[in-house]
C-alpha positions as CSV (number, residue, x, y, z in Angstrom):
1,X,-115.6,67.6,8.2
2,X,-114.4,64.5,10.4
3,X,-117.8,62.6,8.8
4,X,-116.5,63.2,5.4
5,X,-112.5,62.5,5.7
6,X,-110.7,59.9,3.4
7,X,-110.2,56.7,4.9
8,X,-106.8,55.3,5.6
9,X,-106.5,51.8,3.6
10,X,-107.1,48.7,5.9
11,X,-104.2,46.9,4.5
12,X,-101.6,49.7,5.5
13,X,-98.9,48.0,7.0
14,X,-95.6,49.7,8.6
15,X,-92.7,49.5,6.3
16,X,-88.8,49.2,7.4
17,X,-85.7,47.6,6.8
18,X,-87.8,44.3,5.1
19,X,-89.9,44.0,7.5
20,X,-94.0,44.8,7.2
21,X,-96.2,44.7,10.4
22,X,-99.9,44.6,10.1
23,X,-101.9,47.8,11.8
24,X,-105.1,46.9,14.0
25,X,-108.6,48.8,12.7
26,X,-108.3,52.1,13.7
27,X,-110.7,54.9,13.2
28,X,-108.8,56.9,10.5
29,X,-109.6,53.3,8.7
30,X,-113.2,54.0,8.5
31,X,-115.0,56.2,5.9
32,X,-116.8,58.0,9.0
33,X,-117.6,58.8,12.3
34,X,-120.7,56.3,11.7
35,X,-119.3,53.7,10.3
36,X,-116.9,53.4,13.4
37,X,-119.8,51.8,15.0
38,X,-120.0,48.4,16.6
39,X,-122.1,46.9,14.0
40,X,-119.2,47.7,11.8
41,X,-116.3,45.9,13.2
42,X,-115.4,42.8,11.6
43,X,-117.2,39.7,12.8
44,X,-114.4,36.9,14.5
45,X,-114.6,33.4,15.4
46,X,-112.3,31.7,18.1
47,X,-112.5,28.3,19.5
48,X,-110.9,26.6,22.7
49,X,-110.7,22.9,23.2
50,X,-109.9,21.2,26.1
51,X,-108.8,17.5,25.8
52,X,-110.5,14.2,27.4
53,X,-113.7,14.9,28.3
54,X,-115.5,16.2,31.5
55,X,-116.1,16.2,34.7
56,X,-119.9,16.9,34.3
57,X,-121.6,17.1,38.1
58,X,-118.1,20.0,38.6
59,X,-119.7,21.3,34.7
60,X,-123.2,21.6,34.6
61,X,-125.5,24.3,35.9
62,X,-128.5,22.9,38.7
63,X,-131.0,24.6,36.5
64,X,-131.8,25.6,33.2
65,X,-132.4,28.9,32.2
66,X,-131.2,32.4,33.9
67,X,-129.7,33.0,37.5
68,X,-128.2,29.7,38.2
69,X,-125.1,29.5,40.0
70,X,-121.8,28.4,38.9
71,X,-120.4,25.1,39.7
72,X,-116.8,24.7,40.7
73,X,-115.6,23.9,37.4
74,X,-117.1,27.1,35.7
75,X,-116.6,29.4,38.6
76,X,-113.6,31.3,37.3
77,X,-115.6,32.7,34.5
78,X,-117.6,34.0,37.5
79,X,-116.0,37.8,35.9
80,X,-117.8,37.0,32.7
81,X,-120.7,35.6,33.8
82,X,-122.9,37.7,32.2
83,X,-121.3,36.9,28.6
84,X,-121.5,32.9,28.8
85,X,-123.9,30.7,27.7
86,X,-123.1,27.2,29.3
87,X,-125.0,24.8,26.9
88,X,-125.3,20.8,28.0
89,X,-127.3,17.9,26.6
90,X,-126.1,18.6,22.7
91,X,-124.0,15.2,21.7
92,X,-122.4,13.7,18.5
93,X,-124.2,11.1,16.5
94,X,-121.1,10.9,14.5
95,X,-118.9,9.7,16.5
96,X,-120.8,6.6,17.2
97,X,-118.9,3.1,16.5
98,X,-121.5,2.6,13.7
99,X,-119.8,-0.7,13.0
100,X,-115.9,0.6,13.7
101,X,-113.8,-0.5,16.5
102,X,-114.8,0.7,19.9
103,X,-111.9,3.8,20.1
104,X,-114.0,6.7,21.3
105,X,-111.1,9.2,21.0
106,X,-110.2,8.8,17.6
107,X,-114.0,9.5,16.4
108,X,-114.8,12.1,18.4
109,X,-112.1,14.2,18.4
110,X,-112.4,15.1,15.0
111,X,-116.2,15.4,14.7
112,X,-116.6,17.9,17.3
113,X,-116.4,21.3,14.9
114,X,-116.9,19.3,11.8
115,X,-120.2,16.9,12.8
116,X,-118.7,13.8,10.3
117,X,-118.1,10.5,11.3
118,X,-114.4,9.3,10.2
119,X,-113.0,7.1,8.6
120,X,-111.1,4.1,10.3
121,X,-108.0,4.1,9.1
122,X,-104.5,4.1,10.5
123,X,-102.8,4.7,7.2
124,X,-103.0,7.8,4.7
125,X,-106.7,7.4,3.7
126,X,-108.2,9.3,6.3
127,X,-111.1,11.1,6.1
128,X,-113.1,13.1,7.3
129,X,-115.2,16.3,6.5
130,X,-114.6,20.5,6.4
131,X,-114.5,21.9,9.9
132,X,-116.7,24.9,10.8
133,X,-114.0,27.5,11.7
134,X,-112.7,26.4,7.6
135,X,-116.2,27.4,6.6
136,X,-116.1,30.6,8.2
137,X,-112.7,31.3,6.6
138,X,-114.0,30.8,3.3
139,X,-116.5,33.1,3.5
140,X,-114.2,35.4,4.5
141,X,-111.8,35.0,2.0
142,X,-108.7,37.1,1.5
143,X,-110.0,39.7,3.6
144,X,-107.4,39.6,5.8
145,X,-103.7,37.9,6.0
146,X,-103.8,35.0,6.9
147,X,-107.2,32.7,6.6
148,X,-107.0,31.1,10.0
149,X,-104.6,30.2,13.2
150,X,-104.1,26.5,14.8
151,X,-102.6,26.8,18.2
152,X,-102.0,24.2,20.4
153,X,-99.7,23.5,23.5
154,X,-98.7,19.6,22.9
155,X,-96.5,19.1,19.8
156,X,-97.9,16.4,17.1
157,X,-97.5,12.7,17.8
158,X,-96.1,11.2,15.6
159,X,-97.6,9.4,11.9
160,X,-99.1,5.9,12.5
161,X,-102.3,4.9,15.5
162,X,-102.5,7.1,18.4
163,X,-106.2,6.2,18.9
164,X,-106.8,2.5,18.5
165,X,-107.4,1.3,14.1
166,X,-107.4,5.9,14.2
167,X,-105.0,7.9,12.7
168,X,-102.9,10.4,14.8
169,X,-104.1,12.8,12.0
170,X,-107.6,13.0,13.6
171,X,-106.2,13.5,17.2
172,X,-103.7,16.0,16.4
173,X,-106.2,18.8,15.6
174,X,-109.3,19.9,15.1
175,X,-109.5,22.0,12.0
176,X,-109.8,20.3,8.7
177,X,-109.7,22.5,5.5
178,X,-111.8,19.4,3.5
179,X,-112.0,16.5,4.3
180,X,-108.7,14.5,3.3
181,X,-106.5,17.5,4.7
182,X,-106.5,18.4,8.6
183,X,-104.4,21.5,9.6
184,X,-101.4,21.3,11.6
185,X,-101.4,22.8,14.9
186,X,-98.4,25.0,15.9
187,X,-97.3,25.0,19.1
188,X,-94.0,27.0,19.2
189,X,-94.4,30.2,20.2
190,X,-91.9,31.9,18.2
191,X,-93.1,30.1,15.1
192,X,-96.5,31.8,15.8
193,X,-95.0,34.8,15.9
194,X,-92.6,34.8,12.9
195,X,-95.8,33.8,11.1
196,X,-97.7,36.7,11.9
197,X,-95.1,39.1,11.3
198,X,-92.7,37.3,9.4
199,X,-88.7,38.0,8.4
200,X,-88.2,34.4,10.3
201,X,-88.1,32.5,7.1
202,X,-86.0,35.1,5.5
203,X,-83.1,34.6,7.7
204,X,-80.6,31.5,8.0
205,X,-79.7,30.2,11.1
206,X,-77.2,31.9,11.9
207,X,-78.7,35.2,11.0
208,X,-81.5,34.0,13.3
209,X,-78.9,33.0,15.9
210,X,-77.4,36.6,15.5
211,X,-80.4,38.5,16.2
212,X,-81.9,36.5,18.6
213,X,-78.2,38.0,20.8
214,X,-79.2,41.4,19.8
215,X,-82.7,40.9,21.4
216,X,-83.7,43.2,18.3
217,X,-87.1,44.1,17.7
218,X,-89.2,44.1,14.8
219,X,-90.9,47.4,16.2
220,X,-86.8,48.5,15.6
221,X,-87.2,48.0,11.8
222,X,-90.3,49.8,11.6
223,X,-89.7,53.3,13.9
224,X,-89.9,55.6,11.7
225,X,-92.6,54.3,9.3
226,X,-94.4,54.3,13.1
227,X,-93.4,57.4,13.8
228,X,-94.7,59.1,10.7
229,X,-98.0,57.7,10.8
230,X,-98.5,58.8,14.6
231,X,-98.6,62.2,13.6
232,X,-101.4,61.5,11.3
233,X,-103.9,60.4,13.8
234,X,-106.1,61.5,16.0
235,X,-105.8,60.9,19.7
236,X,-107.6,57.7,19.9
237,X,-106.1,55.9,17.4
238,X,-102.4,56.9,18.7
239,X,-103.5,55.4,22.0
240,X,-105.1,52.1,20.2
241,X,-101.7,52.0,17.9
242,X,-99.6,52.7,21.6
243,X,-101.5,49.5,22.7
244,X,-100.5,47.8,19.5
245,X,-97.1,47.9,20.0
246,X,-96.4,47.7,23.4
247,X,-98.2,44.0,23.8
248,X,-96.1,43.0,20.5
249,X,-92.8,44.0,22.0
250,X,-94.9,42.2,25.7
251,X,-95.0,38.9,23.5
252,X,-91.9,39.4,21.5
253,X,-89.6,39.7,24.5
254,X,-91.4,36.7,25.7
255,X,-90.7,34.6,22.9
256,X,-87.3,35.9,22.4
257,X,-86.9,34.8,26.3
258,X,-88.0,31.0,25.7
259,X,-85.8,30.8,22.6
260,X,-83.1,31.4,25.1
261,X,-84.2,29.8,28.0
262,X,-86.1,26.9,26.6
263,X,-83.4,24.7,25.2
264,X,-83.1,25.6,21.5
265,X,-80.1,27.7,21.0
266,X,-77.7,25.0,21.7
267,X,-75.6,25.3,18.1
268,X,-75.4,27.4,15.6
269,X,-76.2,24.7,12.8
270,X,-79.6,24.2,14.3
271,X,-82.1,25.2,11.2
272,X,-84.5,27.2,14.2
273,X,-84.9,27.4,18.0
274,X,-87.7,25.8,19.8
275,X,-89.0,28.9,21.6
276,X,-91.7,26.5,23.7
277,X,-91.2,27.9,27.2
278,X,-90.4,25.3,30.2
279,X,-93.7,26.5,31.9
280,X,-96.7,25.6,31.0
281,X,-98.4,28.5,32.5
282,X,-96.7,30.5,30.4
283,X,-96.8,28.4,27.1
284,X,-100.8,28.5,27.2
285,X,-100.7,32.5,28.4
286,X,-97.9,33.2,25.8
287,X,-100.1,31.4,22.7
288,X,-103.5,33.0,24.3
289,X,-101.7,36.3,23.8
290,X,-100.5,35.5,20.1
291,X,-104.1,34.7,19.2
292,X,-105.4,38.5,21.1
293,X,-102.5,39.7,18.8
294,X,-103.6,38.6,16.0
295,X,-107.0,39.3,16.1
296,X,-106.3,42.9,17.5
297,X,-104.0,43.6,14.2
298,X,-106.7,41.6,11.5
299,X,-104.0,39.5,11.1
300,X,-106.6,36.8,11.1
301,X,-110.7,36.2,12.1
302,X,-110.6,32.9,12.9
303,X,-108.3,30.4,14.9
304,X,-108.8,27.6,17.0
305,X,-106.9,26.8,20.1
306,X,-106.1,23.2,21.9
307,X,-105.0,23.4,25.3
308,X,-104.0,19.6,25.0
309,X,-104.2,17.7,21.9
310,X,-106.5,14.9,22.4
311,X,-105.3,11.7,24.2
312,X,-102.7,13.9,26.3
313,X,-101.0,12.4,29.0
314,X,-99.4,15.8,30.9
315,X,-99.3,15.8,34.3
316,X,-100.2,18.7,36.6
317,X,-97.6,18.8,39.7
318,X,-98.2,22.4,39.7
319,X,-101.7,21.7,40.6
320,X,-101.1,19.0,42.6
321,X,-102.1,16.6,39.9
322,X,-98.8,14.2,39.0
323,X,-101.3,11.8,37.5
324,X,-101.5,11.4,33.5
325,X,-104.6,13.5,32.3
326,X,-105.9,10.7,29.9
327,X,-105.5,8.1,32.3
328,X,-107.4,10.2,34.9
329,X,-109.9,10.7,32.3
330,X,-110.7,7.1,32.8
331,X,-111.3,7.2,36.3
332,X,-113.4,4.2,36.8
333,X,-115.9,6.2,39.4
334,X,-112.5,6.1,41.7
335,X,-113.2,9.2,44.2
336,X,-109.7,10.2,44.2
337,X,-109.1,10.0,40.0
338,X,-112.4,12.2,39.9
339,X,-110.9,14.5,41.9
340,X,-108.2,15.2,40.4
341,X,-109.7,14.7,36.9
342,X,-112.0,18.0,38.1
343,X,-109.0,19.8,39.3
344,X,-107.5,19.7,35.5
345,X,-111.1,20.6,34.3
346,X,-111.0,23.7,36.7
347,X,-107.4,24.7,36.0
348,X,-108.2,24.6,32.2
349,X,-111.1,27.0,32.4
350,X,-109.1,29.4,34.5
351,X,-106.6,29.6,31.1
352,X,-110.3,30.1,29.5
353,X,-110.9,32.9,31.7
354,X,-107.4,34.6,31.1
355,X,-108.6,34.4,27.6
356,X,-111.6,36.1,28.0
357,X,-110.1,39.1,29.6
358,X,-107.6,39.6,27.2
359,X,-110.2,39.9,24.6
360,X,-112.2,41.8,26.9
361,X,-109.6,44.2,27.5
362,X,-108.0,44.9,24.4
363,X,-110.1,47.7,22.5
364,X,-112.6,47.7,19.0
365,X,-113.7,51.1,18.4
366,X,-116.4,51.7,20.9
367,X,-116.5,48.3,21.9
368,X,-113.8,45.4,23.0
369,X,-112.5,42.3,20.5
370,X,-114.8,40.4,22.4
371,X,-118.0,42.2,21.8
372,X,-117.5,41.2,18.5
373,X,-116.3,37.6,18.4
374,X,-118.2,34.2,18.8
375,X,-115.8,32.1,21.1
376,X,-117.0,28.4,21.1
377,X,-115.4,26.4,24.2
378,X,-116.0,22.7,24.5
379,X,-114.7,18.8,24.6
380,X,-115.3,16.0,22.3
381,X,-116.5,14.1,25.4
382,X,-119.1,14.6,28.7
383,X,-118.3,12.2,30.9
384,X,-115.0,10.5,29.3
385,X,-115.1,7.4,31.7
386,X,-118.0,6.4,29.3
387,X,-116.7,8.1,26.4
388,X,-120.0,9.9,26.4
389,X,-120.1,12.0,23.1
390,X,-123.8,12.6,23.4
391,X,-123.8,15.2,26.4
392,X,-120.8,17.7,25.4
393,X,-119.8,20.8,28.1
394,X,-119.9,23.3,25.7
395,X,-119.5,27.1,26.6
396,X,-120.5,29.7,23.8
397,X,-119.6,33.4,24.5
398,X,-118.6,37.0,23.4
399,X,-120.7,39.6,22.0
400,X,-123.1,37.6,19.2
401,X,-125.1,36.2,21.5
402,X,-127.0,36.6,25.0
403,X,-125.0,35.2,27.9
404,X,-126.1,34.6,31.4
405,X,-127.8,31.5,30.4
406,X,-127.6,28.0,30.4
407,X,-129.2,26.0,27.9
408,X,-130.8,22.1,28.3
409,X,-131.0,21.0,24.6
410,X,-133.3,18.0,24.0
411,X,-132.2,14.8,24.1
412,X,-130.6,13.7,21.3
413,X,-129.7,16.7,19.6
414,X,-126.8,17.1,17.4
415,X,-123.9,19.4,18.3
416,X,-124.3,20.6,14.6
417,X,-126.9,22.4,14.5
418,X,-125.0,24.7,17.1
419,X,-122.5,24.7,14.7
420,X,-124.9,25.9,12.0
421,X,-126.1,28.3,14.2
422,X,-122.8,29.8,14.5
423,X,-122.2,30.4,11.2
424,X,-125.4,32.0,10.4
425,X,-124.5,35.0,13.4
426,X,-121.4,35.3,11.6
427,X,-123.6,35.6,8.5
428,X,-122.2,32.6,6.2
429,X,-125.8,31.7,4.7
430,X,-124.9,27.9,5.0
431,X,-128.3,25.6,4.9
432,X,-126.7,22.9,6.7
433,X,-123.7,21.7,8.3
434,X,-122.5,18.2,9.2
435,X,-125.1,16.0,10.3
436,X,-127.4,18.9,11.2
437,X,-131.3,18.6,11.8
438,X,-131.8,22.7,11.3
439,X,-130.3,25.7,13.9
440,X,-129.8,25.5,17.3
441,X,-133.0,28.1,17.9
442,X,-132.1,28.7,21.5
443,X,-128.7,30.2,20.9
444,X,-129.7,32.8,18.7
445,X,-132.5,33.9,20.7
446,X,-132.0,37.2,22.0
């Protein structure tokens, strides 16, 4: 009987040449019919940051509660409306100068998924305190590949005082495993994907060189082992596999196409290609996609993604925005610089949007990788003219909680106790978190 069949192993993986590839959850992975449920997907925990604050009367919602309608900055997510809960008023304490110099970036940056005020240092002493995705990927342990991603689009600046007494360490990222080591973020596409599926370290340059002219495919190494285990499934899962593979060979041709296109294949004596695509539209859709991936295989649960690393100066011209983001950040209540400063707020969300679909769109079982992820979207900043830390635009969606809402907190309120919040729907039985007060009761109410 179907109820009562073996279960494939979890960690099967698709053999070839040298090469393993990690298999998404498929149904012939679950001891039943039953267990294929929703309730029995893993649980997964994404986050998306947007750099230099907000643009809060394009961000926040008129009225509190249900059937608001969306301002300009949130009105691309108009498609998921139903699944967003837009969340204002929640703020920092930590990031307060307590004392410190008066450099807003460099504190709040890095207390906004860890709730700890930093250290002021510009040298090798920094600290600061465990971030919450790190949490979550403790819990989780080795349950799956790889503990946790850190994408980002803007490469790392460089050791010494991006912020001013800070540390570029606590601008760089967001993600901190503890508090004296913050996780790089990785920003090249192809090292993303040689990460998730490996064989890049394996290979010197010129090997790498050599198969990058091939245009070989890692699904190559691995056509028979695919073949073989098609047979074995049911109808479903063959489509869900189908899927798969054809967005990994999607990405892979992508990355194999900025690797070429981008700059990085100059000589053969460089150690690896850059494979960061010229566009930033499709550097931010490329990377988006890389984190679907790996979520879609269990690769990973939990990754965090920075469509700017705090303090970024890029310019839109695509947008009709030439001006330096940061430096429109500080706008100075100038019409036009607020203007523009909302454009890049919009143009970010509509990356935020893509993201959303993608997740949405890609299948769980009976349900979508979405349904079961909590997706936490914000800035270290409200209005960033101020460096206002204590009013944050903060989005929270996906299937753990009840969208279609926006939520006042009360003045005052530490960001933290969302955060604790978070981790008890993704059931880490944590008692507190950062500087937090108790949970965030509104979010979790159904």
């Amino acid at each position: 009987m179907r109820g009562m069949r073996k279960a494939m192993n979890r960690r099967t993986m698709l053999r070839g040449a040298g090469t393993v590839m990690a298999l998404p959850l498929l149904e012939a992975m679950m001891p039943s019919a039953r267990a294929a449920d929703i309730a029995s997907r893993p649980k997964r925990l994404q986050i998306f940051y947007s750099p230099n604050g907000m643009m809060m009367d394009g961000f926040r919602p008129k009225i509190a509660g249900t059937g608001f309608a969306l301002p300009p900055t949130l009105e691309p997510l108009a498609p998921h409306r139903d699944g967003i809960t837009v969340v204002t008023g929640l703020g920092h304490p930590q990031a307060a100068a307590m004392g410190d110099r008066p450099a807003g970036h460099g504190r709040s940056c890095p207390a906004f998924i860890t709730g700890v005020h930093v250290r002021q240092t510009e040298g090798t002493d920094i600290r600061c305190g465990i971030s919450v995705d790190q949490v979550y990927a403790n819990h989780l342990g080795d349950a799956t590949q790889l503990s946790s991603l850190e994408l980002g689009i803007d490469q790392a600046s460089l050791l010494g005082s991006c912020d001013i007494g800070y540390s570029c360490a606590y601008t760089n990222g967001i993600s901190w495993r503890n508090p004296t080591v913050p996780l790089p973020v990785s920003a090249n596409p192809s090292d993303v994907f040689e990460r998730l599926f490996g064989d890049g370290d394996a290979l010197d340059a010129d090997s790498r060189l050599a198969q990058l002219r091939r245009q070989t495919s890692i699904l190559d190494f691995v056509m028979d082992d695919t073949a073989r285990l098609s047979g074995s499934l049911g109808m479903e899962d063959r489509h869900k596999l189908d899927e798969y593979l054809e967005a990994t060979r999607d990405i892979e041709k992508r990355v194999q196409k900025a690797m070429a296109s981008g700059g990085g294949v100059q000589s053969a004596n460089m150690e690896r290609p850059t494979g960061i695509p010229d566009s930033f539209d499709e550097h931010v859709r490329l990377m988006i996609d890389l984190q679907v991936l790996a979520m879609q295989a269990d690769i990973t649960r939990v990754s965090s993604f920075m469509i700017g690393r705090e303090l970024s100066n890029r310019t839109y011209p695509e947008i009709g925005v030439p001006d330096s983001h940061h430096m429109l950040s500080h706008h100075g209540n100038n019409p036009d610089k607020m203007a523009k400063l909302a454009r890049i707020n919009r143009h970010h969300m509509e990356y935020f949007a893509y993201y959303l679909e993608r997740m949405k769109t890609v299948r769980d079982g009976e349900a979508s990788l979405l349904d079961r992820t909590l997706v936490l979207r914000g800035s270290a900043f409200g209005d960033s003219n101020e460096h206002d830390h204590m009013d944050l635009p903060v989005v929270v969606a996906g299937g753990l909680v009840k969208g279609g809402r926006h939520i006042v907190a009360e003045k005052g309120t530490t960001m933290s106790n969302l955060l604790l919040t978070a981790l008890h729907l993704l059931d880490v039985p944590a008692t507190s978190f950062g500087d937090s007060t108790g949970p965030f009761g509104a979010l979790a109410d159904a």
